[in-house]
C-alpha positions in Angstrom: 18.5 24.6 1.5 19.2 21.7 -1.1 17.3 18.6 0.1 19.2 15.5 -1.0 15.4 13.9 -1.8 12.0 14.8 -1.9 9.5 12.4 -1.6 5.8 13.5 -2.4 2.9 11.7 -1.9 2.1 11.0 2.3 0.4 7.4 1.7 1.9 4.2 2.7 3.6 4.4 -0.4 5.4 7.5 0.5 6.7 6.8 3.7 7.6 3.5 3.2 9.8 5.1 0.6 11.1 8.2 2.2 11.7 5.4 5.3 13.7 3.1 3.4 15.8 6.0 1.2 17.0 7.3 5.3 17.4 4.0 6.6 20.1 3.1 3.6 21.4 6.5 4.1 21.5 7.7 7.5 22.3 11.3 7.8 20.4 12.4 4.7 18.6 15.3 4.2 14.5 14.1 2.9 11.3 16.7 2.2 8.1 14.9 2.5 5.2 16.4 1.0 1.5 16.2 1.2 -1.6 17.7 0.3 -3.5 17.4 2.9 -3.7 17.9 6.3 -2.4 14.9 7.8 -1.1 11.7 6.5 -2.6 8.5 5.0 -5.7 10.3 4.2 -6.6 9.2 0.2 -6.5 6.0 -0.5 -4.1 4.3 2.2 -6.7 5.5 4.5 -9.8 4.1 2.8 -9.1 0.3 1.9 -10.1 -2.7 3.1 -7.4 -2.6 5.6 -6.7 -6.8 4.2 -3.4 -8.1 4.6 -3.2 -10.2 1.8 -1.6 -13.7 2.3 -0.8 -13.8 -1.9 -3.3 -16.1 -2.9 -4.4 -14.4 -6.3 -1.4 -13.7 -8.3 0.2 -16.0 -10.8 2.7 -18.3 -9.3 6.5 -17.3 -10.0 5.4 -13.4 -10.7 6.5 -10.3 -9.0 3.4 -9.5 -7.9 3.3 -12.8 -6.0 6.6 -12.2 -4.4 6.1 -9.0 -3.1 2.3 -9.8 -1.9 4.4 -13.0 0.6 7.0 -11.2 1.7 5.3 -7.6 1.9 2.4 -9.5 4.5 5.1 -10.9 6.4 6.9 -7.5 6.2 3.8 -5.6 7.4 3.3 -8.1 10.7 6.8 -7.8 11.7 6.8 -4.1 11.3 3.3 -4.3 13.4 4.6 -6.4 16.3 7.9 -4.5 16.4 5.8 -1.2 16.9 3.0 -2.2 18.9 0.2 -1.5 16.4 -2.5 -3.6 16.6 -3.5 -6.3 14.0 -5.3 -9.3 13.3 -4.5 -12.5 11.6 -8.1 -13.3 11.3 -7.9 -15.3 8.3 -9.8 -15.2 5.5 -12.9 -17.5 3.5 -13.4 -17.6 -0.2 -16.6 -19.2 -1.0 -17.8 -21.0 -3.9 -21.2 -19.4 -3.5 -22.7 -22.5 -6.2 -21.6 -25.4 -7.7 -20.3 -23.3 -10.8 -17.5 -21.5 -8.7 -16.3 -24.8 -7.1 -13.8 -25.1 -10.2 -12.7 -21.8 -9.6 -12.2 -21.9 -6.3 -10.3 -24.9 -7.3 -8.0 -23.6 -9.3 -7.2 -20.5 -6.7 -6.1 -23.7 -4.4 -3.6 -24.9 -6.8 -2.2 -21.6 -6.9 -2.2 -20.6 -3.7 -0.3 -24.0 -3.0 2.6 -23.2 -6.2 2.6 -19.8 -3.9 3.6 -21.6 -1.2 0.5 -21.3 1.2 -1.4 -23.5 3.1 -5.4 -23.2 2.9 -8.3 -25.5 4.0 -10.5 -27.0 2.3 -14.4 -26.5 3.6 -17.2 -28.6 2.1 -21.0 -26.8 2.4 -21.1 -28.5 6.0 -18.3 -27.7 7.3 -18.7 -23.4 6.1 -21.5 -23.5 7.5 -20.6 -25.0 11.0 -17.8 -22.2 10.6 -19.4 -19.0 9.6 -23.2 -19.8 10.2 -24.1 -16.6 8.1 -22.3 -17.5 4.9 -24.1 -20.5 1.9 -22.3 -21.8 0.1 -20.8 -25.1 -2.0 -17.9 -24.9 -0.1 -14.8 -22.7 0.6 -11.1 -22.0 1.4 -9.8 -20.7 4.2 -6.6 -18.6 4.4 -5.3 -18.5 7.6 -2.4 -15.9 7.2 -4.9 -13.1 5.7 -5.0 -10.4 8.4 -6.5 -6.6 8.7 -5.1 -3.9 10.3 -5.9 -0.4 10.1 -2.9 1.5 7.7 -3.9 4.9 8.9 -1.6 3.6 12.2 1.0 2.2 10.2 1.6 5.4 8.3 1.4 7.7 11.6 4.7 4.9 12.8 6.4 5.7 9.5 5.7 9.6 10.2 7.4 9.0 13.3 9.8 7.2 12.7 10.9 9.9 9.1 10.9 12.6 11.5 13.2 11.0 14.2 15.7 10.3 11.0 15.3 13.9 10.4 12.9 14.2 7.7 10.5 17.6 7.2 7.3 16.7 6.5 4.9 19.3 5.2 2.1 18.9 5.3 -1.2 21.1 3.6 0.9 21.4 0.6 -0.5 21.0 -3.2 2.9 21.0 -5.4 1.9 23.2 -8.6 5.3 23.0 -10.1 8.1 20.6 -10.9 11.3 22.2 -12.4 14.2 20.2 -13.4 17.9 21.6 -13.5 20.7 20.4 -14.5 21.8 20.3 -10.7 18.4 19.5 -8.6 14.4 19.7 -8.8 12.4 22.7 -7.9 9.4 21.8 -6.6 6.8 24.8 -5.9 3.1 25.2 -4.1 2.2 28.9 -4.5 4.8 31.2 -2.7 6.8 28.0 -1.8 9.5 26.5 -3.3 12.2 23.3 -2.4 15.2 22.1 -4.1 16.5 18.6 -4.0 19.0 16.4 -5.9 16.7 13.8 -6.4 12.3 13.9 -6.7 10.3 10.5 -6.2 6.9 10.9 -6.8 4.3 8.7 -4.5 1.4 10.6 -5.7 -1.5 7.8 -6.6 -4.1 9.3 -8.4 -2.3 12.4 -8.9 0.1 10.6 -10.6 -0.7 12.2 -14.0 -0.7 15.5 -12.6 2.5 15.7 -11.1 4.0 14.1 -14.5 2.8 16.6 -16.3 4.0 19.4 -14.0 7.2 17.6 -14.8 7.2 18.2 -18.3 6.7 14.7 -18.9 4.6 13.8 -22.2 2.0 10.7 -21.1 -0.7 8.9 -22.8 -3.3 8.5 -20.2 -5.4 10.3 -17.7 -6.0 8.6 -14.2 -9.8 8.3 -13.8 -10.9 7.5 -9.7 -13.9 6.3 -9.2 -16.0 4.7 -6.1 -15.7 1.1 -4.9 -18.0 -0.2 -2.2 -16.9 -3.0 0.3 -19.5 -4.7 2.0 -18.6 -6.2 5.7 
């Protein structure tokens, strides 16, 4: 069988792809594949779990837009699938007089981004979150958390009710293109499909290279700690 698309890469990002290609194109044929054992479980399944409001990014930018709208995005998609999240909001503190500047200037931009935040003085953080000192902070009330593992299981579901083979336990160790489709191969395995998106993080450079594609950089992980 000739897949019309193969999608690799099980993390948010490769869902949300593989959900969007079969909702603009009902009726199509779509291979998911992943590596390991189940979805989400790099880095989708290891972040902060934040829904950012957009607070960060320059005003006007890409980045910016899709942050707004993606957040927004994210809730509905939440509340129309009964997964649980919080719109807990979120403080950024001006931990000394230095910062207050700073935290300043993230104001301005969060206001050219079209957000509402607080302003906290010392005495009012502190008669907010007792356990936080500082010169003062901002408080984003459309920051939320919500655990992506749940959102990706949804998008699983919802690929496979659209018709979509997933396989998972899969480590792709070729890419071969044709002039007609893309074999894609793990060991004794092989797929064909007319088109190939590639979702794969920090495999990224691995899979382009399996693809014959000549790059100029390596992808280099390495550990972050978040403290909560």
């Amino acid at each position: 069988m000739v897949f019309d698309y193969c999608v690799i890469g099980g993390g948010i990002v490769g869902l949300a792809t593989a959900a969007k290609i079969l909702e603009a194109q009902p009726g199509a044929s779509l291979l998911l594949v992943e590596k390991e054992s189940r979805l989400a479980a790099h880095q989708t399944g290891h972040n902060s779990g934040v829904i950012h409001a957009g607070i960060y990014y320059a005003p006007g930018s890409l980045k910016a837009t899709l942050c707004t709208t993606g957040a927004e995005m994210t809730k509905a998609f939440c509340a129309k699938h009964s997964i649980e999240f919080d719109q807990c909001g979120k403080l950024i503190v001006a931990t000394g007089p230095d910062e207050v500047g700073r935290m300043d200037a993230l104001f301005e931009r969060a206001v050219a981004n079209g957000l509402t935040l607080s302003r906290l003085d010392a005495a009012e953080l502190a008669e907010k979150e007792p356990a936080i000192k500082g010169a003062g902070a901002l408080f984003s009330p459309k920051t939320g958390i919500v655990d992506y593992r749940k959102i990706c299981e949804k998008l699983g579901e919802i690929i496979g009710e659209a018709g979509a083979v997933v396989q998972l336990s899969t480590c792709i160790d070729r890419i071969i293109e044709t002039p007609n489709a893309v074999e894609i191969g793990a060991g004794d395995q092989s797929w064909s499909a007319h088109q190939l998106v590639v979702c794969g993080g920090l495999q990224a450079d691995r899979l382009a290279r399996l693809a014959g594609i000549e790059i100029d950089f390596k992808v280099v992980p390495f550990r972050g700690s978040i403290f909560g």
